[in-house]
N, C-alpha and C positions, 0 to 999 in steps of 0.2 A: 472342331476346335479343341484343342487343350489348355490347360491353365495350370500354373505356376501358383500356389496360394500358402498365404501363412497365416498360422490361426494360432490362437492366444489363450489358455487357462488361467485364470487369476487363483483361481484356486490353487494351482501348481506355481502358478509366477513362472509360466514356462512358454516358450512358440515351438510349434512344428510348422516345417517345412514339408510341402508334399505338390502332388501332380496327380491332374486328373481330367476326365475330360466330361465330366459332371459335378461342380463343385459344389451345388447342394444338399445332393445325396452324399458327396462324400464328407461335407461337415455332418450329417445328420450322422453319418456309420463311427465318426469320430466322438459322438456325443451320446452313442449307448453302449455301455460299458461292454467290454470288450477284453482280451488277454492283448497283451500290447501297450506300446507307450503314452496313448492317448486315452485309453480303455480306463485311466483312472481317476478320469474326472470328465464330467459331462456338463460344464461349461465354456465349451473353444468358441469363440466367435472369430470368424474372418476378419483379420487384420489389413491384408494385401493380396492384389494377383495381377498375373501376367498372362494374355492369350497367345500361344503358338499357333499355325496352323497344321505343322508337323510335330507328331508325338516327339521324336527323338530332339526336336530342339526345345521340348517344354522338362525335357528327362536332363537336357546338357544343364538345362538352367537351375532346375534343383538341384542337382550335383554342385553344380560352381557355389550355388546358396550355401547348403551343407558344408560345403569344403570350409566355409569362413569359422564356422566353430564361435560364433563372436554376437554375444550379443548384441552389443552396441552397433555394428554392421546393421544386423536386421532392422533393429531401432531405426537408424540411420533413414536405411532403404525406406521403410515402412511411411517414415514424415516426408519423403517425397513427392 
């Protein structure tokens, strides 16, 4: 399985969008500090996800995510 996930910094007041097909491990590698965009702050908690059972359609789907550039989209998406 894959998963589609968005996760949230208050610290930052930021969401990242991401894919994976281990989404604990991959909040935890999000949450020790690290070079990268997430690396600078070590409280994201998972907001939302989505499970593919093909990698390539849990990749289409963050892309399409990504593409929106829009906060308010995710917002949106996320109170669904």
């Amino acid at each position: 399985m894959f998963y589609i996930y968005i996760i949230y910094s208050e610290q930052l007041n930021k969401y990242y969008v991401g894919y994976s097909s281990d989404i604990r491990q991959r909040l935890n590698q999000h949450n020790c500090h690290h070079k990268g965009f997430t690396g600078s702050a070590s409280d994201w908690r998972l907001m939302y996800s989505e499970s593919y059972e093909m990698e390539l359609d849990a990749r289409k789907r963050e892309k399409q995510i990504k593409s929106w550039k829009s906060r308010r989209k995710i917002e949106e998406l996320i109170k669904l």
